[in-house]
C-alpha positions as CSV (number, residue, x, y, z in Angstrom):
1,X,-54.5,161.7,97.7
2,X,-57.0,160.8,100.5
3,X,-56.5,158.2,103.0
4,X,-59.9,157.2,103.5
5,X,-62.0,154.5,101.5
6,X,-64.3,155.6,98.6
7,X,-68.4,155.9,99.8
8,X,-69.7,153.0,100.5
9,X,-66.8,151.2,101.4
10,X,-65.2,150.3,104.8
11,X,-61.5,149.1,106.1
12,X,-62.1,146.7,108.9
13,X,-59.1,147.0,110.9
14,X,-57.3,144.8,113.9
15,X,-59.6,143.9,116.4
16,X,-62.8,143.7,114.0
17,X,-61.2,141.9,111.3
18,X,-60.4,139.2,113.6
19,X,-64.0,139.3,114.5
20,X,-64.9,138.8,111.1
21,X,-62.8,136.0,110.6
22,X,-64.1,134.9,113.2
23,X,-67.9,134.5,113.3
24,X,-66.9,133.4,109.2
25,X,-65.5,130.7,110.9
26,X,-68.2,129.8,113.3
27,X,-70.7,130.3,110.2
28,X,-69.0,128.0,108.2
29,X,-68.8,125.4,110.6
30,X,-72.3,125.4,111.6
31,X,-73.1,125.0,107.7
32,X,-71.0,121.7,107.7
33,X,-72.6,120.2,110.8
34,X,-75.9,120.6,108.4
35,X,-74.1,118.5,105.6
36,X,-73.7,121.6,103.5
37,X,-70.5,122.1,101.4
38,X,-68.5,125.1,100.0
39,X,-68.8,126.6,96.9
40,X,-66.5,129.8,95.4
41,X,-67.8,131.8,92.5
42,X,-66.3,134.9,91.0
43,X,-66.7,138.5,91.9
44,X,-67.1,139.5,88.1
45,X,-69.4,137.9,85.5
46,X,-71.1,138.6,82.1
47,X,-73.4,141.5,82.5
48,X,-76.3,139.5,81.0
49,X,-76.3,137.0,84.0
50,X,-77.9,139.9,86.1
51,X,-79.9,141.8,83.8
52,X,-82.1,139.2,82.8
53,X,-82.2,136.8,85.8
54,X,-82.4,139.4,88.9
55,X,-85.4,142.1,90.1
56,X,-85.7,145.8,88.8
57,X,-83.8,146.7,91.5
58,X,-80.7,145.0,91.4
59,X,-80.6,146.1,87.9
60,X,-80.7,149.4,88.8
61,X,-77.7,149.3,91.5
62,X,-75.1,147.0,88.7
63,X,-72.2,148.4,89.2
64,X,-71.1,147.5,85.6
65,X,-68.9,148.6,83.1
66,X,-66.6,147.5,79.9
67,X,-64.0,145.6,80.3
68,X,-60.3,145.6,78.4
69,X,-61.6,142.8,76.2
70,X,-64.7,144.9,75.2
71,X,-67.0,142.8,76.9
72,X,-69.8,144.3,79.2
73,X,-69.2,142.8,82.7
74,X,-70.7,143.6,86.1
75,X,-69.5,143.5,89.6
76,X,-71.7,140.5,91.6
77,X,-74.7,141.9,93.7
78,X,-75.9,138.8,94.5
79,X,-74.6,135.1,94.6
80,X,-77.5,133.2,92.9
81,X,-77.3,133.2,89.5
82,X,-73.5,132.7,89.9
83,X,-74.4,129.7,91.6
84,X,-77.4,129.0,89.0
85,X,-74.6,129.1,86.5
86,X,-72.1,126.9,87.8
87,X,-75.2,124.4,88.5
88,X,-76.4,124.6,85.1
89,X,-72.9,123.5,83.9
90,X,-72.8,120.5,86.5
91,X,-76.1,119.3,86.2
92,X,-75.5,115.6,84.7
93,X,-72.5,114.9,86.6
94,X,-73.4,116.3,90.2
95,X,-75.5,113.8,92.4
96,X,-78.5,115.3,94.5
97,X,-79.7,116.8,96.9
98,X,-76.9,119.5,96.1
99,X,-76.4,121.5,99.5
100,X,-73.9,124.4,99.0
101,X,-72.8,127.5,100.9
102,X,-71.1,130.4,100.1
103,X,-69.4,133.3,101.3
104,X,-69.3,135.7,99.0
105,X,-68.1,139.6,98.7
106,X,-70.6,141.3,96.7
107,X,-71.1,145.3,94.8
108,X,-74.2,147.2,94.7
109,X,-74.4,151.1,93.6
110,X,-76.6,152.4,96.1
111,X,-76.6,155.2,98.2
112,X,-75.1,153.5,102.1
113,X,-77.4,153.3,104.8
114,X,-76.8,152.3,108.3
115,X,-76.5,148.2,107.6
116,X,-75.8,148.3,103.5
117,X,-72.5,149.8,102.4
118,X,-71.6,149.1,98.6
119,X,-69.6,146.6,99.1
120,X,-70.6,143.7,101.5
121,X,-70.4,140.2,102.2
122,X,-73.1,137.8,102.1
123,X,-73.6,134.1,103.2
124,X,-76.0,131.9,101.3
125,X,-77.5,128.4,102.0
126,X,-78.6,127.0,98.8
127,X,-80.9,123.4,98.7
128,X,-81.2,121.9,94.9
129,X,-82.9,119.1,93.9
130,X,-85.3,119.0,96.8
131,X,-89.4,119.6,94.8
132,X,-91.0,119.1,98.6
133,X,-91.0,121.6,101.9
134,X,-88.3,119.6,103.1
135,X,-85.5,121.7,101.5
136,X,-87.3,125.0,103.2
137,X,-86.8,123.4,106.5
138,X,-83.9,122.1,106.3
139,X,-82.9,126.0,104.9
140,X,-84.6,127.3,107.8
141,X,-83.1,125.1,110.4
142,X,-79.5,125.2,109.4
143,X,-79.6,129.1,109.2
144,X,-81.0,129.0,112.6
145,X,-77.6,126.8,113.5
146,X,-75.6,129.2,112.1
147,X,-77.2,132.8,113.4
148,X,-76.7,130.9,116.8
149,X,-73.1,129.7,115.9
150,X,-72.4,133.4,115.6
151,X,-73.9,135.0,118.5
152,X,-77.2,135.5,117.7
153,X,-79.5,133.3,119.7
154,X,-82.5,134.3,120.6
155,X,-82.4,137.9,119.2
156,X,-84.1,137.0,115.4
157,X,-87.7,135.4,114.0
158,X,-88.3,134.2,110.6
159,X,-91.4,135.6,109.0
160,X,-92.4,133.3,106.0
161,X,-95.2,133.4,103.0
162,X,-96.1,131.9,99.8
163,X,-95.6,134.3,96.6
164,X,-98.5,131.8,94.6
165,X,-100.7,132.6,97.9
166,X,-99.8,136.3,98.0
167,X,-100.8,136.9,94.2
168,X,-104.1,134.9,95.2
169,X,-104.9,137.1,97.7
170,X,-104.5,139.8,95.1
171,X,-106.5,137.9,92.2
172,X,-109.6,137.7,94.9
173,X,-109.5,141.4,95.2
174,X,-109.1,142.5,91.7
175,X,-105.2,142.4,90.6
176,X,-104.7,142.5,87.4
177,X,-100.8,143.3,87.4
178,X,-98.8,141.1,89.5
179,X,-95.6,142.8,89.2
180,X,-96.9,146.6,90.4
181,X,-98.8,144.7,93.2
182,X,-95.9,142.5,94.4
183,X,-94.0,146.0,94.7
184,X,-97.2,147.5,96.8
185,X,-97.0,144.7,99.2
186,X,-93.2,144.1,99.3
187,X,-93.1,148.2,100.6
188,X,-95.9,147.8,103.3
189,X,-94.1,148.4,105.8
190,X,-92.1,151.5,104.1
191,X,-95.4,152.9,102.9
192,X,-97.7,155.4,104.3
193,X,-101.8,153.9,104.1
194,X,-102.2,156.7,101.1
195,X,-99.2,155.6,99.0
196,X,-100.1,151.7,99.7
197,X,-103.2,152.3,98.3
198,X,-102.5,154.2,95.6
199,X,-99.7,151.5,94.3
200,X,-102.0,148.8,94.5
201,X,-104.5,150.4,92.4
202,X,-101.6,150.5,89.7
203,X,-102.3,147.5,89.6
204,X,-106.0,147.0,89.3
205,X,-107.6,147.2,93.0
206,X,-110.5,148.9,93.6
207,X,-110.2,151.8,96.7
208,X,-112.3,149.5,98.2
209,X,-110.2,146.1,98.0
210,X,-107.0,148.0,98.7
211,X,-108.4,149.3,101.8
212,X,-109.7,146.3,102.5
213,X,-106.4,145.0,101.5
214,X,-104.1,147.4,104.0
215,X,-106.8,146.4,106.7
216,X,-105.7,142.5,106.7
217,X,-101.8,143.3,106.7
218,X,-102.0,146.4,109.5
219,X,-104.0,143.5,111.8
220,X,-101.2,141.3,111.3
221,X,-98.3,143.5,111.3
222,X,-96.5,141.8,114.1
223,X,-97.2,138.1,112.0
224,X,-99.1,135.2,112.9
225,X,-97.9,132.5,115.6
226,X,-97.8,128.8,114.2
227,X,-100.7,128.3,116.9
228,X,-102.9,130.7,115.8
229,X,-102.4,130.8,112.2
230,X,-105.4,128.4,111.4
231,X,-107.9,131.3,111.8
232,X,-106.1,133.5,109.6
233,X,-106.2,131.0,107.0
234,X,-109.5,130.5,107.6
235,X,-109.9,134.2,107.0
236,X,-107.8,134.6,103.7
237,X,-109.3,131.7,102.2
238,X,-113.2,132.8,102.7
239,X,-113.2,135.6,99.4
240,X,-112.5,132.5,97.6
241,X,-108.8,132.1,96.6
242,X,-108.0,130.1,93.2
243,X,-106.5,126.5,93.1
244,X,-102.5,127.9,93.3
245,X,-103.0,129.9,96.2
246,X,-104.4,127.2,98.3
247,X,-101.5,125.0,97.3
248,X,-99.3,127.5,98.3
249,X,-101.8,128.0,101.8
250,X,-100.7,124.3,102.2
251,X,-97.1,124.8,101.6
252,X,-97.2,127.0,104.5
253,X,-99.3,124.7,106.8
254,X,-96.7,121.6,106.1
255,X,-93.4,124.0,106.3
256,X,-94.7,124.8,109.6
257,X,-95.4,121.3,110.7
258,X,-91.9,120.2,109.9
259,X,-90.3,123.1,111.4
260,X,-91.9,121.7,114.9
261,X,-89.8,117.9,114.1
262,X,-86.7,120.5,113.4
263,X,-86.7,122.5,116.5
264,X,-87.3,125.9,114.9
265,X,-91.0,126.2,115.0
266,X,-90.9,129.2,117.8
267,X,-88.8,130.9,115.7
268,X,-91.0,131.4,112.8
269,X,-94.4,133.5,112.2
270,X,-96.3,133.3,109.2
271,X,-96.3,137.2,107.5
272,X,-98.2,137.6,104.2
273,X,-96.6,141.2,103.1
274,X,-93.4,138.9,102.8
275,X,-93.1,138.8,98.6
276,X,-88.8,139.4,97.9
277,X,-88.3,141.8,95.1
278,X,-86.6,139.1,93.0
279,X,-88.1,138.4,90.0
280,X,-86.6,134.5,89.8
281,X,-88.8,133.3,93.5
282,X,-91.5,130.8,92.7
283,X,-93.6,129.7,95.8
284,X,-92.0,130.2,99.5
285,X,-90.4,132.9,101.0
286,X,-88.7,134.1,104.0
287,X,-86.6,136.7,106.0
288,X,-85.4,136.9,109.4
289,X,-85.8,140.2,111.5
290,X,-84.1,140.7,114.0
291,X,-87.0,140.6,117.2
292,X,-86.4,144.4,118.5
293,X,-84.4,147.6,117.3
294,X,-84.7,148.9,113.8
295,X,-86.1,146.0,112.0
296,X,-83.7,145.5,109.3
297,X,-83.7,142.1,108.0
298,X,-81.0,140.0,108.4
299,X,-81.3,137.4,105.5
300,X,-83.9,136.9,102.5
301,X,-85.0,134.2,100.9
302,X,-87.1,131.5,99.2
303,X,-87.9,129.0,96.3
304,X,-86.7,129.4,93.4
305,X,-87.7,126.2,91.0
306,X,-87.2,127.4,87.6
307,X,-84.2,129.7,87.5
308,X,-81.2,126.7,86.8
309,X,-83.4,126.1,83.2
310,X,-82.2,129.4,82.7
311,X,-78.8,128.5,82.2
312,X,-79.3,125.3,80.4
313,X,-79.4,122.8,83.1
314,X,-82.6,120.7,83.7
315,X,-85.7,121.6,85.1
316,X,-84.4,121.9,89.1
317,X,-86.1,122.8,91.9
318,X,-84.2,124.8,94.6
319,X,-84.4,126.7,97.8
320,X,-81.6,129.4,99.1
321,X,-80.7,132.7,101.3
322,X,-78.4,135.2,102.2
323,X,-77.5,136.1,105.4
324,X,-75.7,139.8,105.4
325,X,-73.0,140.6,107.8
326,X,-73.2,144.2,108.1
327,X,-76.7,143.8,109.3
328,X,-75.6,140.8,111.4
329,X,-73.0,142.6,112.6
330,X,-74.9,145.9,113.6
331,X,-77.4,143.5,115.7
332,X,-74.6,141.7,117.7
333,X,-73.2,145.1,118.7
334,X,-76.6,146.3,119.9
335,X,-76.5,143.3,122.0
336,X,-73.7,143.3,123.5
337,X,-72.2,140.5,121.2
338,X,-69.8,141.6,119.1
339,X,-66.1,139.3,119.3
340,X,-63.3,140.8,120.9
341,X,-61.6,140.0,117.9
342,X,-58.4,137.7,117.0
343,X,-58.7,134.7,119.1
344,X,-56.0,135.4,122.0
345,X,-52.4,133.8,121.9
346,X,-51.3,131.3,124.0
347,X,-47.9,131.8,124.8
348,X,-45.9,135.3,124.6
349,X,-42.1,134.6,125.1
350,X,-40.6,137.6,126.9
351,X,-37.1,138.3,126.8
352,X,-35.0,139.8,129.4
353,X,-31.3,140.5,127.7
354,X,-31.0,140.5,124.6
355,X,-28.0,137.8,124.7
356,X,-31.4,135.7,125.0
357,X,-32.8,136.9,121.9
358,X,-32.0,133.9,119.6
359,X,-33.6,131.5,122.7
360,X,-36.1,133.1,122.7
361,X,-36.8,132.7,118.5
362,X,-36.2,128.8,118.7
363,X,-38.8,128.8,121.7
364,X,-41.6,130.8,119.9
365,X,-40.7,128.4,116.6
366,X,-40.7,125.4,118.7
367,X,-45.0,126.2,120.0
368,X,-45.9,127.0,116.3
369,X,-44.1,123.5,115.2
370,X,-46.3,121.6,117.7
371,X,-49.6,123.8,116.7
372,X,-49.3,126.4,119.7
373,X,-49.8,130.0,119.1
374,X,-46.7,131.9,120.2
375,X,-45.5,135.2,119.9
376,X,-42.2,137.5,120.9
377,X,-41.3,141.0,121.1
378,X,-39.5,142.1,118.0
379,X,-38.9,145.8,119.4
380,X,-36.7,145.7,121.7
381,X,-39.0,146.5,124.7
382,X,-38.3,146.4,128.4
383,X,-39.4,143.8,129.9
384,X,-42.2,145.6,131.7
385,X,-43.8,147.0,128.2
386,X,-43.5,142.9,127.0
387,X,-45.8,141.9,129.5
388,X,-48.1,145.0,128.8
389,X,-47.8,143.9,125.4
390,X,-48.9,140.2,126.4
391,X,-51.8,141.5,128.2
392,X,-53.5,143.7,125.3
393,X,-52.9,140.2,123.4
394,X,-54.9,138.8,125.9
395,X,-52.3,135.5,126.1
396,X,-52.5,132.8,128.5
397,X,-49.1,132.5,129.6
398,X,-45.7,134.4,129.6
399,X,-42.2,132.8,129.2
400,X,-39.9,135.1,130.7
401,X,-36.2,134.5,129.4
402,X,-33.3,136.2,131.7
403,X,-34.7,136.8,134.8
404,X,-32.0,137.2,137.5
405,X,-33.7,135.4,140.5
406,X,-34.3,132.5,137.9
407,X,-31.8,129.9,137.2
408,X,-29.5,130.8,134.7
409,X,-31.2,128.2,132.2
410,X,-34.3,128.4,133.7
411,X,-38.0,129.5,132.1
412,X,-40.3,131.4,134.3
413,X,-44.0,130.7,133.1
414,X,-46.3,133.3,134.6
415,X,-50.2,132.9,134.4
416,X,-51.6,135.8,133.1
417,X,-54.9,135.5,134.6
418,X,-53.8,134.4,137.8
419,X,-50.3,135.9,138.2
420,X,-49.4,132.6,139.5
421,X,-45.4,131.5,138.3
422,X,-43.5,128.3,138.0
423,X,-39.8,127.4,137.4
424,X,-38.7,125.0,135.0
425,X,-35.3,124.0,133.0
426,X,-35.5,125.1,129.1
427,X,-34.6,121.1,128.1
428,X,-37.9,120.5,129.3
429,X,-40.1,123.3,127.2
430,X,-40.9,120.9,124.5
431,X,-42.7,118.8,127.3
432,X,-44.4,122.2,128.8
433,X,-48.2,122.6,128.5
């Protein structure tokens, strides 16, 4: 029998967990602050859900099988169709706009890279009910709250685009097959100029129009500021882009005059290789990079207005993302901001003799009654290894028990930062702050 985890899994062990837990925490909060509340969806569901609902890729990394009931189930690789589901089933009864978040474990069978394992957790901000740019903002800005809430200020940008105006730049140049070309332009950045070319004439560009294609997107690889993207809309607009890919031009133009009122504006760049794989986005779209090192993406995103029909609910409009946490993670150690992990404790009660031992138990119950964290030795250490042991728990205080230049009912409280000690009686520890 081995003792380590399968490929593509990881244990996260004492301090990291508590780091975890931790920046969880933090996330969640910030989500609240934005109005947003909690949803909880299962980690199995019908295989179906997926297959139909989710890109090519997704379907190829189901990790799915037969259940003991003989139906075909998969593990979840993503969260929104779960939540598309539940939606569907809630529609008449659940007021609007809907604001959920979730944090969700989730099951891909791919092969792990640095920042994707095979199991993960993911953190979504969903927006339903919401036709106008508002719910992209108001996305936007509350993910912004919550990268920050867990470290990450200052490190990330959001490169946005419009999937209608993306296929319109296409149309104007000759695509006849959306979904081949939406796979050229969603790989840019993984492609070499030869294969880009190639893929989008798969789907009906001339050698021409792709290289004229590859030309536009290598002179904005970096993407466009807010303040200077007016003259590269100028520019995509001129080979004459259809009626849908102007309205989604002016999506783009209002979610970037919004994002000014919200505070997020220099956060963001307008990027037109930005598609998503997923089959189910309709019109806006977004990730977040993270501003230097390997250029993973930390969350993806967009509109996805017709996907709750789906699952018999009304016609909805809705915005979402999903922020990872192994890539989130990776880029808060790179930076130096990676938790030390479990919060530390507040009060470590150290015992001397071991007559003292049942004192000491009543005195560590006593802090937890009245909400203080508290902890004892339950080894039966010397009293020099319990204050090691209070220091690697990084507490704020010691209560030493049994001292003999102490009073023989007496409490020494020692500052752990400080050293600095007081004396006081044990009648008075329930006072004690």
């Amino acid at each position: 029998m081995t003792s380590a985890p399968l490929k593509g899994f990881r244990d996260y062990t004492p301090p990291d967990a508590g780091a975890r837990s931790q920046i969880r925490a933090q996330m969640r909060a910030a989500a609240r602050r934005s109005g947003f509340v909690e949803l909880e969806t299962p980690s199995v569901e019908a295989l179906d859900l997926f297959t139909t609902k989710s890109g090519e890729e997704i379907v190829r990394q189901l990790w799915d099988f037969t259940d003991k009931g003989g139906r075909h189930v998969a593990l979840v690789p993503e969260t929104t169709p779960s939540l598309a589901r539940v939606y569907g089933a809630r529609a008449k009864s659940e007021p609007l706009p809907v604001k959920w978040f979730t944090v969700s474990k989730l099951w891909r069978f791919e092969d792990p890279q640095a920042g994707r394992e095979r199991e993960f957790s993911q953190f979504n901000l969903d927006v339903l009910g919401v036709p106008g740019i508002e719910a992209e903002v108001e996305v936007l800005a509350t993910s912004a709250a919550v990268l920050d809430s867990a470290g990450a200020e200052g490190l990330y940008t959001f490169r946005i685009n419009d999937r209608a105006l993306a296929e319109g730049i296409g149309r104007a140049r000759g695509m006849r097959e959306s979904a081949p070309y939406f796979h050229a332009v969603d790989r840019f950045r993984k492609s070499s100029p030869d294969e880009f070319r190639t893929e989008l004439g798969r789907a009906g560009l001339s050698s021409d129009d792709a290289r004229e294609l590859h030309e536009l997107f290598r002179s904005v690889a970096t993407g466009i500021r807010p303040g200077e993207a007016e003259p590269f809309f100028d520019r995509i607009a001129s080979p004459g882009l259809d009626a849908p890919a102007r309205e989604g031009l002016d999506r783009l133009r209002r979610i970037l005059d919004l994002a000014e009122a919200a505070g997020i504006v220099d956060r963001i760049v307008v990027d037109p290789t930005v598609v998503r794989g997923l089959a189910y986005y309709t019109s806006s779209v977004f990730e977040a990079f993270a501003t230097s090192g390997d250029g993973r993406a930390l969350f993806g995103g967009g509109r996805y207005d017709h996907l709750i029909e789906l699952f018999g609910g009304p016609p909805t409009p809705a915005v979402g993302l999903a922020i990872g946490d192994q890539t989130l993670e990776g880029l808060l150690r790179q930076n130096q901001r990676w938790p030390d992990g479990e919060p530390p404790i507040d009060t470590y009660v150290i015992c001397v003799r071991e007559d003292l031992r049942r004192e000491a138990t009543r005195l560590v119950r006593d802090l937890r009654n009245r909400g203080i964290s508290a902890d004892a030795d339950l080894l039966g250490r010397s009293f020099a290894r319990q204050l090691r042991e209070a220091a690697r728990r990084r507490a704020r205080r010691a209560w030493i028990l049994g001292l003999k230049e102490a009073g023989p009912d007496a409490i020494v409280e020692r500052d752990l930062s400080s050293g600095a000690q007081r004396e006081f009686p044990r009648s008075e520890a329930r006072r004690s702050e």
